[in-house]
C-alpha positions as CSV (number, residue, x, y, z in Angstrom):
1,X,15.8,-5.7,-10.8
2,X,12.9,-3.7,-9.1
3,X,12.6,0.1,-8.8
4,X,10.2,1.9,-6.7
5,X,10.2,5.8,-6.2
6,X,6.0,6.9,-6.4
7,X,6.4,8.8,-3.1
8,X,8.1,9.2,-0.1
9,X,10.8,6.0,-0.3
10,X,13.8,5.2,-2.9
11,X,13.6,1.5,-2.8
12,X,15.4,-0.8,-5.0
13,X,15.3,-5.1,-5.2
14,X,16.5,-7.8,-7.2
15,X,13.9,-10.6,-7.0
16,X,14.1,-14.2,-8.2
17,X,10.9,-16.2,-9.9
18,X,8.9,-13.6,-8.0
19,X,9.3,-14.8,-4.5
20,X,12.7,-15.0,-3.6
21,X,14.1,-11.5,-2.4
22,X,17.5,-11.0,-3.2
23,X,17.9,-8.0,-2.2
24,X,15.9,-5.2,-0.8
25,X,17.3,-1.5,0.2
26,X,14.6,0.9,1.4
27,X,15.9,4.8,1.8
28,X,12.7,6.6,3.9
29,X,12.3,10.5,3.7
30,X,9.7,10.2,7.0
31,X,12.6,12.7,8.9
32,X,12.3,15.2,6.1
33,X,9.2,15.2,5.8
34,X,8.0,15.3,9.3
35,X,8.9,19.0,10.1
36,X,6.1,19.2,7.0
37,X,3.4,17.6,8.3
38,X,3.2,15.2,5.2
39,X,5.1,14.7,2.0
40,X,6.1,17.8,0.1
41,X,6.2,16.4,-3.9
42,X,9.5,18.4,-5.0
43,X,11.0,17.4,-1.7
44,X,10.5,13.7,-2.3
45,X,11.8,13.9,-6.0
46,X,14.9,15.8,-5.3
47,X,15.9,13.1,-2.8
48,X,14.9,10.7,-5.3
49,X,17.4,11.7,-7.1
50,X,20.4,12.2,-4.6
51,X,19.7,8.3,-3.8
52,X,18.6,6.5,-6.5
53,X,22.1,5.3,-8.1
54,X,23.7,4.1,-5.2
55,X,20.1,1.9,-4.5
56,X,20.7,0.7,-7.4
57,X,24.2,-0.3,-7.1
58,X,23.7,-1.7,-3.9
59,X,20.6,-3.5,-4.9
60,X,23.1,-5.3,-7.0
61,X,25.8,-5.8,-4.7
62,X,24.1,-7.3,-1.6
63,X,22.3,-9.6,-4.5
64,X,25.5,-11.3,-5.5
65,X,25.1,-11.6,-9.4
66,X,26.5,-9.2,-11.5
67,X,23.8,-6.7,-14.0
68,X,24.5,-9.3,-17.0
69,X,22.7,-12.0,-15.1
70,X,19.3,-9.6,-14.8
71,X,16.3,-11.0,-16.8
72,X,14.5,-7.7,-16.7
73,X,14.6,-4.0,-15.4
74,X,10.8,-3.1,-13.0
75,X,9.9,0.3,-12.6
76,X,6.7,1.7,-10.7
77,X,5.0,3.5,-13.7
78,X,1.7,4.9,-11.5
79,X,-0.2,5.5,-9.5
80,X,1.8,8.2,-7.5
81,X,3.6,11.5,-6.9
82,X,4.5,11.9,-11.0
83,X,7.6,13.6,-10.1
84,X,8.6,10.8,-8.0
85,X,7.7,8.6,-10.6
86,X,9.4,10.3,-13.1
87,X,12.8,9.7,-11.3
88,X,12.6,5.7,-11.1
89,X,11.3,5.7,-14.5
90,X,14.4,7.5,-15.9
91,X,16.9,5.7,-14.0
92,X,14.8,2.1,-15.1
93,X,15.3,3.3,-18.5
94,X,18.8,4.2,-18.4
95,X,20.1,1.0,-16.8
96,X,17.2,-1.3,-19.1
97,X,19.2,0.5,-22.4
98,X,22.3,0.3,-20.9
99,X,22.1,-3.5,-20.6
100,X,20.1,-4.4,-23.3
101,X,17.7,-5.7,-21.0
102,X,13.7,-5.8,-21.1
103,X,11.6,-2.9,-18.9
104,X,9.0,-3.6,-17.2
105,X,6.5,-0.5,-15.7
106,X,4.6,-1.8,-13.0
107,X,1.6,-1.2,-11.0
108,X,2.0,0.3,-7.5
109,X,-0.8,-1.2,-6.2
110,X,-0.2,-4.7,-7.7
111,X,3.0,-4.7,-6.0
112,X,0.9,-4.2,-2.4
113,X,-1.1,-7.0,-3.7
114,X,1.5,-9.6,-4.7
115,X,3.6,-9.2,-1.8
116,X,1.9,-11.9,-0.2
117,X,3.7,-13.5,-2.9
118,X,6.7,-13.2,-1.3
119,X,5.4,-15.3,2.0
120,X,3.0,-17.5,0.4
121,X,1.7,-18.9,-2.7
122,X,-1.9,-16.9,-3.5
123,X,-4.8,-18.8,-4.1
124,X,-7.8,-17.8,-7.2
125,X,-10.3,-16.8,-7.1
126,X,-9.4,-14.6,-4.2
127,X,-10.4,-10.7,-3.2
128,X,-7.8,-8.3,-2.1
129,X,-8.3,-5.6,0.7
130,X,-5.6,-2.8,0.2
131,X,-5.4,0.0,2.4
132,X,-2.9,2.7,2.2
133,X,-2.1,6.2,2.1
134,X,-3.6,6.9,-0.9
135,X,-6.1,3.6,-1.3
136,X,-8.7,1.7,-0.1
137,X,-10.3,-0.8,-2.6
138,X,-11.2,-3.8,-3.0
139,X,-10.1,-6.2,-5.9
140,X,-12.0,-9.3,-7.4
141,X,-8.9,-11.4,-8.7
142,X,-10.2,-14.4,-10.9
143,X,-6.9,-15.4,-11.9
144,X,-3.1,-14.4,-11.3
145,X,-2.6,-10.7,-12.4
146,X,-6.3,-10.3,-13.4
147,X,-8.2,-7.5,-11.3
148,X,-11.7,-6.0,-11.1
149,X,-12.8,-3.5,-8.6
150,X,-15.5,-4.1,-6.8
151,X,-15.2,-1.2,-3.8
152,X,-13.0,2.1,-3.4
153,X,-13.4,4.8,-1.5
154,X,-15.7,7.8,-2.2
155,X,-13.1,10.4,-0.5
156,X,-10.3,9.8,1.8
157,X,-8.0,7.0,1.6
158,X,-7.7,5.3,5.0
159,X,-4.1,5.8,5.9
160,X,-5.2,9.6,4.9
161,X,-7.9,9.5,7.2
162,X,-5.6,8.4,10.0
163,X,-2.8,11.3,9.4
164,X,-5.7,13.9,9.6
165,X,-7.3,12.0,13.2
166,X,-3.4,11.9,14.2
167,X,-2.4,15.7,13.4
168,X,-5.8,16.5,15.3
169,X,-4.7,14.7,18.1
170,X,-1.5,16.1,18.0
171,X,0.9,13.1,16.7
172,X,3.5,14.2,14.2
173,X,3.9,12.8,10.4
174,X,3.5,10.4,9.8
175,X,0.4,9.8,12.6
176,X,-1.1,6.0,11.4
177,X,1.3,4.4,13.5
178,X,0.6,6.4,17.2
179,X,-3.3,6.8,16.6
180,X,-2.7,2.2,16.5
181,X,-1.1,2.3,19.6
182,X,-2.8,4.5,21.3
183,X,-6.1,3.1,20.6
184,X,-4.5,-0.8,21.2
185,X,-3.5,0.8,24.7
186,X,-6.9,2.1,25.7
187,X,-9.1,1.2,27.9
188,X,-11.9,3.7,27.2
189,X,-14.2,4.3,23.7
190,X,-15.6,7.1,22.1
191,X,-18.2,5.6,20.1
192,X,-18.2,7.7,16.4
193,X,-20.3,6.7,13.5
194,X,-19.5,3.6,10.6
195,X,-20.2,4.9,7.3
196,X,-22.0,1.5,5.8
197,X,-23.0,3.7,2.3
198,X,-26.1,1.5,0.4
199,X,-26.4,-1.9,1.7
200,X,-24.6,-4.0,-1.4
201,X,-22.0,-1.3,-1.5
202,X,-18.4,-2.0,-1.2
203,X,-17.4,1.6,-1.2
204,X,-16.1,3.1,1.5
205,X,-16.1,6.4,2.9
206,X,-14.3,8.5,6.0
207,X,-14.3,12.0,5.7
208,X,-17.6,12.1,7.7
209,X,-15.7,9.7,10.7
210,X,-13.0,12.1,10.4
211,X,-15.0,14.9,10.6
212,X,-16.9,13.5,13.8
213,X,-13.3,13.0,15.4
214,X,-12.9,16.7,14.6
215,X,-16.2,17.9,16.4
216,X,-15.4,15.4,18.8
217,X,-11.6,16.7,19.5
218,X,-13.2,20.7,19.6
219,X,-15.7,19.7,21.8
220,X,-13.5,18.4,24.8
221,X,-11.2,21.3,24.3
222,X,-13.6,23.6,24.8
223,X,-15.4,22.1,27.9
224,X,-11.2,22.2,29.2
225,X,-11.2,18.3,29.7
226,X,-7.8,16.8,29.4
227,X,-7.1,12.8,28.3
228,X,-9.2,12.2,26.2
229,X,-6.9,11.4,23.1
230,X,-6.9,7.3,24.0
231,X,-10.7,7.0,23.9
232,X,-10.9,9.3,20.9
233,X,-8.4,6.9,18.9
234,X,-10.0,4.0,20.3
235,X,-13.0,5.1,18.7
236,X,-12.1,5.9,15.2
237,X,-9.8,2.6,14.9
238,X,-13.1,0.6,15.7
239,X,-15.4,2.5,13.4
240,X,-12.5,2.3,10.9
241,X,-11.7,-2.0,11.3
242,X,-15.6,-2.8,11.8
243,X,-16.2,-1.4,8.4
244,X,-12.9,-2.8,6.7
245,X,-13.6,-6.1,8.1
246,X,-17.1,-6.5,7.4
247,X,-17.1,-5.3,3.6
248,X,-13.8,-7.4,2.7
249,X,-15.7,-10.7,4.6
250,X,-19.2,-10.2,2.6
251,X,-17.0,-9.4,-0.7
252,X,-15.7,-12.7,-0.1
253,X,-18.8,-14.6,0.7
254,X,-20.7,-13.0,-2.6
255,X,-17.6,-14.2,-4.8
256,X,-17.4,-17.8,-3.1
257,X,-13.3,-16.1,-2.9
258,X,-11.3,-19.2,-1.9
259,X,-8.9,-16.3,0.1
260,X,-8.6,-12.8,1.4
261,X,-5.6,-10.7,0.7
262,X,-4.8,-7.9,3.3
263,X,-2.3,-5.3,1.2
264,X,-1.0,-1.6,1.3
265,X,1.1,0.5,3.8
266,X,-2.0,0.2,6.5
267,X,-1.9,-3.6,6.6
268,X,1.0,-2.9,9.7
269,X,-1.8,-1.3,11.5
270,X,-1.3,-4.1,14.7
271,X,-5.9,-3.9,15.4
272,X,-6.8,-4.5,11.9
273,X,-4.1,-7.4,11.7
274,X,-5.5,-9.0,14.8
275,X,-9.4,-8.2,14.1
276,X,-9.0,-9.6,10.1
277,X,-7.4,-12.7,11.3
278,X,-9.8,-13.5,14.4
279,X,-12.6,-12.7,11.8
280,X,-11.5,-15.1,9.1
281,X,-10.7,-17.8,11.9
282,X,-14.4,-17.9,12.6
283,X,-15.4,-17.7,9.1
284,X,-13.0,-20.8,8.1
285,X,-11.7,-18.2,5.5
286,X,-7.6,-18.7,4.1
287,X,-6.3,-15.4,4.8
288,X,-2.8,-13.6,3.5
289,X,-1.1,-10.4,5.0
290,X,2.5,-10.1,4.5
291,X,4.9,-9.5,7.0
292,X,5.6,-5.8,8.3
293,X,8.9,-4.9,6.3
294,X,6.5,-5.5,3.2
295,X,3.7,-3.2,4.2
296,X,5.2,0.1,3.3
297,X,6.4,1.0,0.2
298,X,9.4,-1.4,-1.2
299,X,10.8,-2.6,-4.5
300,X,10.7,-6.8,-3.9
301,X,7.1,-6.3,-3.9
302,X,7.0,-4.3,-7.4
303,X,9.4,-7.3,-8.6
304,X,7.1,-9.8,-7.6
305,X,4.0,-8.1,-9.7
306,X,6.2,-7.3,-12.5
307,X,7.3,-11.1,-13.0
308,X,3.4,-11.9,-13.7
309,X,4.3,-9.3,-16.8
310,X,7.9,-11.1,-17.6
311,X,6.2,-14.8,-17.6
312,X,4.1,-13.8,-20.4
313,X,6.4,-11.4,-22.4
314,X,4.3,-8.0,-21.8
315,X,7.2,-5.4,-21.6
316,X,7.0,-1.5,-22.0
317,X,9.0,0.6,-24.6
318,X,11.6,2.9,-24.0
319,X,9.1,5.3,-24.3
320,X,7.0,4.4,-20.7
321,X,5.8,7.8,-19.1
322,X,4.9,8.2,-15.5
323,X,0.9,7.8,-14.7
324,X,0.1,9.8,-11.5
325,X,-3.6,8.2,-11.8
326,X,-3.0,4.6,-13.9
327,X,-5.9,2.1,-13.8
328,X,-5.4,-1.2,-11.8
329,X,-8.1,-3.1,-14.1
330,X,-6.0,-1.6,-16.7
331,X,-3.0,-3.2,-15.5
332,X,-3.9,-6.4,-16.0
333,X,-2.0,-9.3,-17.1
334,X,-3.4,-11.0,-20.7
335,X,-5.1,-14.3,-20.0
336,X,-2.9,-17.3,-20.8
């Protein structure tokens, strides 16, 4: 049994050997937190809570096996909202004492990552491009469960990047999603700048891109031009893939990776799908992106990183906290 509740979604899964969903109920809060602009912390716990037992139940129940026949209870233990942690954690804990069962806190971020899992075997050594709300890395794994950061970004998250270009364009909450389509549909670019960094970095940076959307936004309102939203998104979905695409490839190359991963809530983003996969075609370079009802947050894909930790015996106490900022290097399964 998998529980995920670090932001925005109450999701919960049974998962079998780590591939082979079960189950796999997803409760969004995107309506409630639209009329916000973005997610509002207490907001998100509260309905956390209202949810998480009947996710649980129903986990169960479309699962067909009965909580006796669980190996192990998952939980999300960080990174995340920590009071949206905090309500998963408890309700992990609760059912793991209840039935005498092992817990198991998990890494958010692993579970993006080992959702390819749930499509396809993963091959090592391989590097792992995740892009999300909240992160853009990317991940040196040697060996299953074993990861070493070898880029992040310097300031905004990608999938931030893209609420901030969508709310100045005027697209509600969440924005990722209409700035894609928009810019797919497009026929005209605004060329903005690529933030490259130092020239054997694998950092990434886009609060100057979305600042240059900004001027760029201001400056067409104030000459009184109309339209111009298309190009604009165009523009900073280029910049944004070029630079993506181009890091993740060279990480590759310079770790002789025998595959790329693509992982995290902005892997559904339809242009860096299509430029990743026509980019590693030409490269002769294995690559793994998971289908789109594993992209956003969900609890099969916290179940398939967690069973990495079962395999080997590495469970949490009773005692597991919530960790708003936990460590993916620290994460890391022990070598066998």
């Amino acid at each position: 049994m998998a529980v995920e509740t670090s932001c925005d979604e109450t999701s919960a899964a049974v998962v079998k050997n780590g591939n082979e969903v079960l189950s796999n109920l997803i409760a969004s809060q995107i309506e409630t937190h639209k009329v916000f602009g973005g997610v509002v912390p207490e907001v998100a716990s509260r309905k956390h809570v209202e949810s998480i037992t009947l996710m649980l139940e129903e986990a169960v129940e479309q699962a067909g096996i009965s909580l006796e026949k669980l190996s192990a209870i998952a939980v999300t233990e960080g990174p995340g909202l920590v009071g949206a942690l905090l309500v998963g954690i408890m309700a992990a804990k609760s059912l793991a004492f209840a039935i005498d069962k092992p817990l198991i806190g998990t890494h958010h971020i692993a579970g993006h990552i080992y959702a390819n899992r749930l499509v396809q075997e993963i091959s090592y050594p391989c590097i792992a491009l995740v892009v999300s709300g909240g992160h853009t890395e990317l991940a040196l794994m040697e060996r299953e469960g074993s990861f070493v950061l070898i880029g992040q970004t310097r300031d905004d998250a990608v999938g931030e990047a893209y609420d901030k270009v969508a709310r100045a364009l005027g697209f509600p909450y969440p924005g990722g999603p209409h700035v894609d389509k928009l810019a797919m549909e497009s026929q005209e670019v605004e060329e903005l700048p690529r933030a490259w960094l130092e020239p054997d970095s694998y950092d990434f940076s886009f609060s100057g891109l979305k600042s240059a959307v900004l001027n760029a936004v201001n400056q067409h309102r104030m000459r009184g031009e109309e339209g111009f939203e298309p190009s604009i998104a165009r523009g900073f979905q280029e910049s944004v893939i070029e630079v993506l695409v181009e890091k993740a490839i060279r990480a590759v190359k310079s770790t002789d990776a025998v595959q790329l991963l693509l992982c995290g809530g902005v892997a559904a983003n339809r242009g860096l799908r299509s430029a990743l996969t026509e980019r590693c075609e030409r490269e002769g370079i294995s690559l793994l992106i998971p289908p789109f009802s594993y992209c956003t947050d969900n609890a099969a894909m916290i179940g398939a990183a967690a069973y990495l930790k079962w395999k080997q015996g590495e469970f949490s106490s009773l005692e597991l906290k919530a960790e708003p900022s936990l460590s993916l290097e620290s994460w890391s399964v022990a070598a066998k």
